[in-house]
N, C-alpha and C positions, 0 to 999 in steps of 0.2 A: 504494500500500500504506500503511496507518495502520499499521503495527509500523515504529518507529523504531531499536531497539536489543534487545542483549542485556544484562538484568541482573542480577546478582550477590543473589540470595536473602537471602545473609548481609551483605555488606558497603556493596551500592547501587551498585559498578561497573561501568560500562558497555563494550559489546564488539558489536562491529561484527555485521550479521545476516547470520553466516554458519554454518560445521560444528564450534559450540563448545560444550560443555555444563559446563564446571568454572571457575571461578575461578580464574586463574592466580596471585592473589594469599593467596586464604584459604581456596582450594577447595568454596566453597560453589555450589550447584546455580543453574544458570541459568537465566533466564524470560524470554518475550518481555516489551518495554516498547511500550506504543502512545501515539499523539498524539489522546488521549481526545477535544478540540476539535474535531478532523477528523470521527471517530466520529460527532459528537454533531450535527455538522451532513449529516451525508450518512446516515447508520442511524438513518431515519423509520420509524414503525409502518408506513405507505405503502409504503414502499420495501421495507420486509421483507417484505410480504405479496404482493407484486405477486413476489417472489423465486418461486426454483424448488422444488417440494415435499421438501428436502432439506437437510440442515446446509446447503450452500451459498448459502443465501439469507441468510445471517449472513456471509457472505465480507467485509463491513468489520471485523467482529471479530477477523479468524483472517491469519496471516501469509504471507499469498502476493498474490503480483502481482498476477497478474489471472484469468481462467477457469481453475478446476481442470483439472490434467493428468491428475489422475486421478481418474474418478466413477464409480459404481460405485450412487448416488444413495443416499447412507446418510443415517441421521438422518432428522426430523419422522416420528417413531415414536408409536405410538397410544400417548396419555394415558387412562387410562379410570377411574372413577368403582365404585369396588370396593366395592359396598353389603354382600354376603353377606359378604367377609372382612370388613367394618368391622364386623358385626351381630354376628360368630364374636368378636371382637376387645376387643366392645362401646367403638368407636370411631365417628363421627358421619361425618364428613368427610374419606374418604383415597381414596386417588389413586395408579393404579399407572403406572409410568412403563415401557412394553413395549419394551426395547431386544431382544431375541428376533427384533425383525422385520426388523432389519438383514439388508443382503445375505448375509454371512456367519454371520447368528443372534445376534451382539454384540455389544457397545458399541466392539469394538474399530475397527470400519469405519471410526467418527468419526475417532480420532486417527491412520488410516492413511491414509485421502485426504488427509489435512491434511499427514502426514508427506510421502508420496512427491509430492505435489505439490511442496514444497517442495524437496526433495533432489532432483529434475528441475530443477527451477528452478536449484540450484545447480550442475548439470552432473555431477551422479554418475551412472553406467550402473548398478551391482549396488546394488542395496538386501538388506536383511537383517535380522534380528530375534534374541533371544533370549525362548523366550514358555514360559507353560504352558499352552500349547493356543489359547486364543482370537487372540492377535496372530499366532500362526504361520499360521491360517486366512486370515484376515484381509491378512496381507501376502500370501501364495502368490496370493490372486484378483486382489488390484489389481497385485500384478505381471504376474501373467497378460493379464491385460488391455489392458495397458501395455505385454507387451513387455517387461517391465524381468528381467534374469536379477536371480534372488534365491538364497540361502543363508536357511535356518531352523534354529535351536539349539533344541531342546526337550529334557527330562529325559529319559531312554530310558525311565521306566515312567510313562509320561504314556500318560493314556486312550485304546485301542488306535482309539476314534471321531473324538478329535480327531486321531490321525495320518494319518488314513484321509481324514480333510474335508482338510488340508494335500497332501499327495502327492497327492491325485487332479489337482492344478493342473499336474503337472510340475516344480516344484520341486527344490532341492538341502532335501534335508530330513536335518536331522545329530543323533542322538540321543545325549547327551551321558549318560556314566554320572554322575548326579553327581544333584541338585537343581538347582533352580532358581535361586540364588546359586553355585551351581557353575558353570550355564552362564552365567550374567550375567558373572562375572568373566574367562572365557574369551572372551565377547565382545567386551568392554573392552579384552582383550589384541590382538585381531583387529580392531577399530576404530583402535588405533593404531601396527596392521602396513598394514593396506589401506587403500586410499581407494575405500572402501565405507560406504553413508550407515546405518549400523544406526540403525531407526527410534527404539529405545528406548536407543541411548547417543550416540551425535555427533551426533543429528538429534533428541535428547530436548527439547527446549525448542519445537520446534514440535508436535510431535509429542503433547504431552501440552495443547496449546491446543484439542485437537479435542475435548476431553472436555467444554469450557465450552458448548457446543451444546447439551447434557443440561438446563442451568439454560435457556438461552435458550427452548427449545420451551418448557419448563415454564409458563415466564412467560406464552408468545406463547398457550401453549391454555388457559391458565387466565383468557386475558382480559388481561394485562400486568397480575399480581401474582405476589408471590414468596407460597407459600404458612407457615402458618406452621413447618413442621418438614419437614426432610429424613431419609429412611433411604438411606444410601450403603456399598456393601460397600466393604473396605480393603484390599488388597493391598500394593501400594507407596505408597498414600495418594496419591497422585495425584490421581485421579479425586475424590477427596471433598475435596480444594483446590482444583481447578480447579472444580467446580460451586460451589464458596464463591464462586471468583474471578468465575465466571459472573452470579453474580445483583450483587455486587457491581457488574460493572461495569455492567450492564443499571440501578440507582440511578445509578449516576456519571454517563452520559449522557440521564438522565430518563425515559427509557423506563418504567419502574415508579417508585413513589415508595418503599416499603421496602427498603434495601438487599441486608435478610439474611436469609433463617429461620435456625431451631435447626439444627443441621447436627449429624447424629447420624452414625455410625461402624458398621459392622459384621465381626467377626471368627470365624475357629473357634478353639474352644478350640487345638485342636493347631498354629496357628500365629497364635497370637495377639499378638504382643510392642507393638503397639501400642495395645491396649487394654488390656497387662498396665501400659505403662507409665501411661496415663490411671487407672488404679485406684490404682496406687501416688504417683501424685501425682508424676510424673517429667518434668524439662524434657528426656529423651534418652528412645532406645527400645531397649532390651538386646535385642540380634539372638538369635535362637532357630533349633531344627534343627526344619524342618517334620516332622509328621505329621497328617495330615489326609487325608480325602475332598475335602474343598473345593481341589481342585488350584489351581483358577483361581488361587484366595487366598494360598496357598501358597510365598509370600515372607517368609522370618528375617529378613532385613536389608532394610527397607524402605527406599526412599531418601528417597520425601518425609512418613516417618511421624512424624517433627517438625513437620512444616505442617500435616500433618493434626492431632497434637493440639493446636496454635494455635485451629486453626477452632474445632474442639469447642470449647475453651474460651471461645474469644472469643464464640461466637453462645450460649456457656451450652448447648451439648449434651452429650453423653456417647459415648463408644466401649466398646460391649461385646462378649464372645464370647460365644458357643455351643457348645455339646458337638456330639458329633458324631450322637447321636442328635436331637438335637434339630433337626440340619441334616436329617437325612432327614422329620424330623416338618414340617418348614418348606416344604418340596418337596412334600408329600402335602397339605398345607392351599393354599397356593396354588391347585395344581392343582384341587383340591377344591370351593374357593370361588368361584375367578376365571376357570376353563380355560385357565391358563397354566401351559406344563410347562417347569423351570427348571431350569438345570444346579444342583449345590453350592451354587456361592457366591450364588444366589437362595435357596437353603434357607438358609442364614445371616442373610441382609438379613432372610426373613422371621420366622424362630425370634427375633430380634433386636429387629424390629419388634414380636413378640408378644410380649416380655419387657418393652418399654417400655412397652405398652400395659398389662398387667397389674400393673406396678409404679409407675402413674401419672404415670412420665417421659413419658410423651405421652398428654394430659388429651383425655376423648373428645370435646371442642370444639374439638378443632387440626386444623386442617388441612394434610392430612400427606400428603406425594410418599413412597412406597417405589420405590427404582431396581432395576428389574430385568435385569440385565446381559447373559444367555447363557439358550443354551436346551440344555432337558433331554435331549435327544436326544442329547447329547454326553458325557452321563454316566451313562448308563443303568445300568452295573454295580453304583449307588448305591444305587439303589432296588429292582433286580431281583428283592432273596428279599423284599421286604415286600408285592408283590404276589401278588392270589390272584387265581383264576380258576374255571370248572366245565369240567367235561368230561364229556358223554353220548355214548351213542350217539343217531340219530337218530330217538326214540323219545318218543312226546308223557309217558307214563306217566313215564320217569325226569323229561325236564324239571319234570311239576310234582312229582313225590317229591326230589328232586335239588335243587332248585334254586327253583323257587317253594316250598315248604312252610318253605322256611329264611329266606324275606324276606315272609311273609305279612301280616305287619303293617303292610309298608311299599306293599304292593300297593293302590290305591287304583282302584277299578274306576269306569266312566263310569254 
């Protein structure tokens, strides 16, 4: 294993790789530490390619022993070349990043093989979670799979599609009256009642290295470069520090020769505190009470939404929100242009991505990753009344009175 340590975010102290996620001294959040030498001589283009068509073919990057305990073959998700939104956008060069094709439909898959592999490794039987819907999917399969009994925390009015994708596993599925920072601190309390590996608190530090696999494909399909701008939606800001950490470390060991793109942020308005603080110019993030569509997103007290406004700033990007019509306009244009149907927090990245674009934060000559994280089928309710449709009987004279005489112009005959 090239992960040597755990280390202290805030202060650079190091802690043995085991089930710790806080500083005991200053209580700042924990990260794996690796022996990048190691890395650099064993994580060849060669050797990665020759890998299995799945995050796991990065396994020198990511914190476990040896063969995943638990695969489920998530990751090396299609990259594709989005010319009608880029033309809609009037952008040159961008590049959608299709995480939707995961085994469970999210980006979540990545940082949950990494986690329970991990947490087996360490000798834990129950795994568990607190989620808005995607990591509860997510953990309920690869426990399934595994064999591993699980417990899931989700908000009790979490979308009635994501509870339905969770329980169908078999699962302990626990619907907590509260938010999403409701059940998180509930879990915290039950991380250190049980000795149970909850992927996103006592097992967060590996767990959250499964997201770095986002930049690595990036890299690997784009030929080994980083491109020059990222669009990353924000929840806990996680995910848009570890794709930082990602490209970064893919420069560290030579792999690419630019370290960084722009690393852009994306939010909804009604749970925005991390793009409120990036506006107001703040080194802290004032916790806020969700109201949103964008459930996924749907985190007041972000944990790592400090790191995240680091990145932005360091790579010279921005973090913005969205309204919440705007998140369903982002969901309808995706769809629209690229045939990819996106939960919320895809209408976000892309309403986000179209504000930059229009505001010439991302100049039509960059080239630009948009992350798309979950799929729409999980939040249908969203979209549901903006959709139209026709209804005839089986009758040629209504179709064309009905129904062609109202799109005649667009009718183009052979």
């Amino acid at each position: 294993m090239t992960a040597e340590s755990l280390r202290c975010k805030e202060c650079g102290r190091t802690y043995p790789l085991k089930a710790l996620f806080v500083c005991e001294f200053c209580f700042g959040p924990l990260e794996v530490a690796y022996d990048y030498e190691k890395i650099r001589r064993r994580a060849t283009k060669e050797r990665i390619a020759a890998g299995p068509p799945s995050l796991w073919r990065y396994a020198d990057f990511l914190p476990v022993n040896g063969r995943p305990a638990v695969d489920l073959q998530a990751g090396y998700t299609p990259l594709f070349r989005a010319g009608r939104l880029a033309a809609e956008l009037g952008l040159k060069k961008l590049w959608v990043k299709n995480d939707t094709a995961n085994p469970t439909h999210s980006f979540k898959d990545r940082v949950v093989t990494v986690a329970l592999t991990r947490a087996l490794e360490m000798g834990f039987g129950v795994v568990a979670c607190a989620s808005t819907g995607n990591l509860a999917n997510s953990v309920a399969a690869h426990a399934a799979a595994s064999g591993t009994q699980a417990f899931v925390f989700v908000p009790a009015d979490l979308e009635i599609q994501k509870i339905i994708a969770t329980a169908i596993y078999g699962v302990n599925v626990v619907k907590v009256r509260g938010n999403y920072d409701d059940v998180n601190r509930l879990c915290t309390e039950i991380a250190s009642d049980k000795n149970w590996a909850f992927v996103n608190v006592n097992v967060r530090p590996y767990y959250a290295e499964g997201s770095k696999t986002l930049a690595f494909e990036t890299a690997e399909q784009l030929g080994w470069r980083a491109p020059d701008k990222v669009v990353v939606p924000v929840a806990s800001g996680s995910l848009l520090t570890k794709i930082h950490k990602g490209f970064w470390e893919l420069g560290e060991v030579g792999l690419i020769r630019r370290k960084q793109p722009v690393v852009c942020g994306a939010q909804a308005e009604g749970c925005g505190p991390v793009a409120a603080a990036f506006r107001e110019g703040l080194e802290h993030v004032r916790p806020v009470k969700p109201k949103t569509i964008a459930k996924s997103l749907a985190i007041g007290n972000p944990a790592d939404g400090v790191f995240a406004l680091e990145a932005a700033r360091q790579t010279g990007g921005v973090i913005e929100s969205v309204s919440e019509q705007e998140i369903v306009d982002g969901i309808r244009l995706l769809a629209e242009t690229t045939g990819i149907f996106t939960e919320t927090a895809g209408g976000v990245t892309t309403a986000v991505l179209a504000r930059l674009a229009a505001s010439g934060k991302i100049h039509p000559q960059d080239e630009t990753v948009v992350y798309i994280t979950g799929d729409g089928l999980k939040t249908l309710d969203a979209v549901a009344d903006t959709i139209s449709t026709f209804e005839i009987d089986p009758v040629l004279s209504q179709f064309e009175e009905q129904v062609l005489q109202q799109h005649v112009e667009v009718i183009k005959e052979p």
